[in-house]
C-alpha positions as CSV (number, residue, x, y, z in Angstrom):
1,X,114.7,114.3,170.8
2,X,114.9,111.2,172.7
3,X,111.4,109.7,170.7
4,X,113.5,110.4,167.4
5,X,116.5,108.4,169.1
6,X,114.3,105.7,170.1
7,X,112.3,105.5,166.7
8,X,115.7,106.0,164.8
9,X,117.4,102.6,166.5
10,X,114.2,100.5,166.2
11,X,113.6,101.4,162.1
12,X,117.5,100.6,162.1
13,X,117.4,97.5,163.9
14,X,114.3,96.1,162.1
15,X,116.2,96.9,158.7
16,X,119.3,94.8,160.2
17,X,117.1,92.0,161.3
18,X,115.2,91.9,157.9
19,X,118.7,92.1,156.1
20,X,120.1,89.5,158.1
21,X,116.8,87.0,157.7
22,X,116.3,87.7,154.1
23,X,120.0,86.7,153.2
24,X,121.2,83.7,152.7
25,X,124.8,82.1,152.0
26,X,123.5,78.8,151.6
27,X,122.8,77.6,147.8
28,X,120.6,75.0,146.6
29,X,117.2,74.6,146.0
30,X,114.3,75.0,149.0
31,X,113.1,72.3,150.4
32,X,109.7,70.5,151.1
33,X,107.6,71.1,154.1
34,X,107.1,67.7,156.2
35,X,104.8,65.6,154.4
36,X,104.5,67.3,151.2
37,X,105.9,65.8,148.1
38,X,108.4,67.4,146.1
39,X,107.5,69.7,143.0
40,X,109.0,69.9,139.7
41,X,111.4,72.5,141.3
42,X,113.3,68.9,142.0
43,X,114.7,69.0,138.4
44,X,118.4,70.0,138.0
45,X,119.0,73.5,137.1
46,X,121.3,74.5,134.8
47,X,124.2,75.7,136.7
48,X,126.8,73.7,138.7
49,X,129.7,73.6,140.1
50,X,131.0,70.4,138.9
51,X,130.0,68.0,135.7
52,X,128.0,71.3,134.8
53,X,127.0,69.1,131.5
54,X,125.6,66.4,133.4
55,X,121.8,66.1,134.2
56,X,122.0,66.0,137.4
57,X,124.2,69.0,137.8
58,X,122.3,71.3,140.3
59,X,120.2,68.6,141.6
60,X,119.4,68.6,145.4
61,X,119.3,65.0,147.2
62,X,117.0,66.4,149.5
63,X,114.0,67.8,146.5
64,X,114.2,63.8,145.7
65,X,112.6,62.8,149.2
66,X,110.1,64.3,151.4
67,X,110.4,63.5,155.2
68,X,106.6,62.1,155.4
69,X,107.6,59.9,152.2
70,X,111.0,58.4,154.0
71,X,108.9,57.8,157.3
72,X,106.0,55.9,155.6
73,X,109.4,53.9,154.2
74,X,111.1,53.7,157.4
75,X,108.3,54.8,160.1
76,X,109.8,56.5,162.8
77,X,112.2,58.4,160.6
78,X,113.2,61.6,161.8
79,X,113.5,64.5,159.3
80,X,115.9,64.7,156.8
81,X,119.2,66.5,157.4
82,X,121.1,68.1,154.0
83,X,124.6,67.0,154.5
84,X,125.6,69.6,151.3
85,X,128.6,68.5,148.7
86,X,129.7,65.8,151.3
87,X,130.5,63.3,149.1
88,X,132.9,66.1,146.4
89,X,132.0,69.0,144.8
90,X,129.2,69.4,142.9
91,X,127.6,66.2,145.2
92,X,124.0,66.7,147.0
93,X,123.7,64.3,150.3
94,X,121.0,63.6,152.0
95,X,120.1,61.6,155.5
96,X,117.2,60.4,157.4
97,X,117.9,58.1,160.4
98,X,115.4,56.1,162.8
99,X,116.7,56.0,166.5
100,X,117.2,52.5,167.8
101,X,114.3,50.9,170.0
102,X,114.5,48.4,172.5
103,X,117.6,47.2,171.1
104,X,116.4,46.9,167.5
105,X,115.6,48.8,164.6
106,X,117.5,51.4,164.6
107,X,118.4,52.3,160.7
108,X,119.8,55.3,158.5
109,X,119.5,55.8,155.0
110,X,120.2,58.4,152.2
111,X,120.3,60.1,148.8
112,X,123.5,61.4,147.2
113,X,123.3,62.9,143.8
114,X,126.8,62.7,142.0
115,X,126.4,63.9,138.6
116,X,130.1,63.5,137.5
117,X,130.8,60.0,139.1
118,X,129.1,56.7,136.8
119,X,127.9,53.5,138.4
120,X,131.2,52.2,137.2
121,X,132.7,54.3,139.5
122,X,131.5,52.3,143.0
123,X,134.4,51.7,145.0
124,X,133.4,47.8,147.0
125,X,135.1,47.7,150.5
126,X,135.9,44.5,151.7
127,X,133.3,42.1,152.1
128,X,130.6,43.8,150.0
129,X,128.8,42.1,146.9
130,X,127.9,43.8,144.3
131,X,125.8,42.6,141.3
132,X,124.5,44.6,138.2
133,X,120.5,44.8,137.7
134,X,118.4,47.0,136.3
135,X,115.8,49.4,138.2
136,X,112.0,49.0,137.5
137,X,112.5,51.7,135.8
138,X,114.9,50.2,133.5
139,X,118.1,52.0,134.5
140,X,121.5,50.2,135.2
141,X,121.9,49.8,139.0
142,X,125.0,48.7,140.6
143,X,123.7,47.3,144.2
144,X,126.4,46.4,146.6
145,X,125.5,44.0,149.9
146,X,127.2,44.9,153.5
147,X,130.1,46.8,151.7
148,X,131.5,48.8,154.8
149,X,130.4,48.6,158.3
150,X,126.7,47.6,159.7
151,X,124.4,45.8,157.4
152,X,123.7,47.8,154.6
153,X,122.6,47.6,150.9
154,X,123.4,50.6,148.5
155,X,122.2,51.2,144.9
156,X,124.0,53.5,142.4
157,X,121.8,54.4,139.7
158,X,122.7,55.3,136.8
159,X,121.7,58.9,135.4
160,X,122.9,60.2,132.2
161,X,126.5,60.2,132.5
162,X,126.1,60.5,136.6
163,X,124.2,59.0,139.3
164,X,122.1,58.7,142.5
165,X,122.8,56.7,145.5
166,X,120.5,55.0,148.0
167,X,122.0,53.9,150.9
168,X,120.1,52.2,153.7
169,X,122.5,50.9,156.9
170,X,121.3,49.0,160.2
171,X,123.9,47.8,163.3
172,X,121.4,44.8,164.5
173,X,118.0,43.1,164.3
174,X,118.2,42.5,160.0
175,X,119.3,41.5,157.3
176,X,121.0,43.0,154.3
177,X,118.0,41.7,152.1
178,X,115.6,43.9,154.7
179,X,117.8,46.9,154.3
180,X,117.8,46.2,150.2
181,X,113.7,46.0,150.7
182,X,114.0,49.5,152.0
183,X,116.3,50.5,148.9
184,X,113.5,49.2,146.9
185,X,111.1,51.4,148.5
186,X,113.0,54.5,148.4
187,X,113.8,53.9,144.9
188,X,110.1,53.1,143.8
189,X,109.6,57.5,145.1
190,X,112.6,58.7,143.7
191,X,113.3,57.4,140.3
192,X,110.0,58.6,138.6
193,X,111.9,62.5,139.8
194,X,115.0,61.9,138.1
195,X,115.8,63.3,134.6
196,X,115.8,60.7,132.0
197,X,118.8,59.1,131.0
């Protein structure tokens, strides 16, 4: 009786572990392994919790991104860390951040998808500049210079009625023009992934 007991608990224990492992509460789509690019699973899907019209609805910041493409942008980039609906409901965020060496270089950028906030919607703090351009992909960009704390520059790009932001922030050792190089970058990867507008 006591190898019944003993097989009984294990089979019951491995169907709790399985259960538990093949379960998730977290929604979203998966992500990319280190160093592989994203697929077309990066497209927005077509359920959302907020701005469920827009294109971007359902899109994850981090599909946009993959951690070998952000570190041959920023080398020394860590991986990528998905920061959810920070941002609203219905938001993706995204972060990758480079540890500060000898004083310098330290620097943190992002991706947040916001499919129910325009680039007219860009709050400027105090002290940031922001200009209108146009993305070499032709889409209206609202880039703003040092608005908030650090050295920054951040790019709203307009999507359809929504649209994604690239933020790249440094405390020391550059200028906003150097973090606005690495905007470039990132947007060079990410734009050709977005839906058209």
């Amino acid at each position: 009786m006591r190898v019944r007991s003993v097989a009984l608990s294990t089979i019951v224990a491995a169907a709790a572990l399985t259960a538990v492992a093949c379960s998730s509460t977290q929604s979203g789509q998966p992500l990319p392994m280190n160093g592989q690019t994203p697929t077309s699973s990066a497209r927005p899907s077509s359920t959302g919790t907020a701005a469920t019209g827009s294109k971007l609805s359902g899109l994850n910041a981090c599909a946009l991104l993959a951690d070998g493409e952000a570190q041959q942008i920023v080398p020394g980039a860590g991986i990528h860390v998905d920061q959810g609906e920070l941002g609203g409901i219905g938001t993706s965020n995204c972060r990758w951040s480079k540890s500060v060496t000898n004083g310098q270089g330290g620097v943190t950028f992002g991706l947040t998808v916001r499919p129910a906030q325009s680039v007219k919607d860009v709050v400027v703090q105090s002290g940031g500049q922001l200009s209108s351009t146009t993305s070499t992909g032709g889409r209206q960009v609202a880039l703003v210079k040092n608005n908030g704390a650090g050295i920054s520059c951040f790019a709203a790009i307009a999507v359809g009625s929504g649209r994604v932001d690239i933020d790249v922030t440094t405390v020391r050792g550059a200028t906003a023009e150097d973090m606005c190089a690495i905007v470039s970058k990132i947007d060079d990867v990410v734009e050709p992934r977005l839906p058209t507008s």
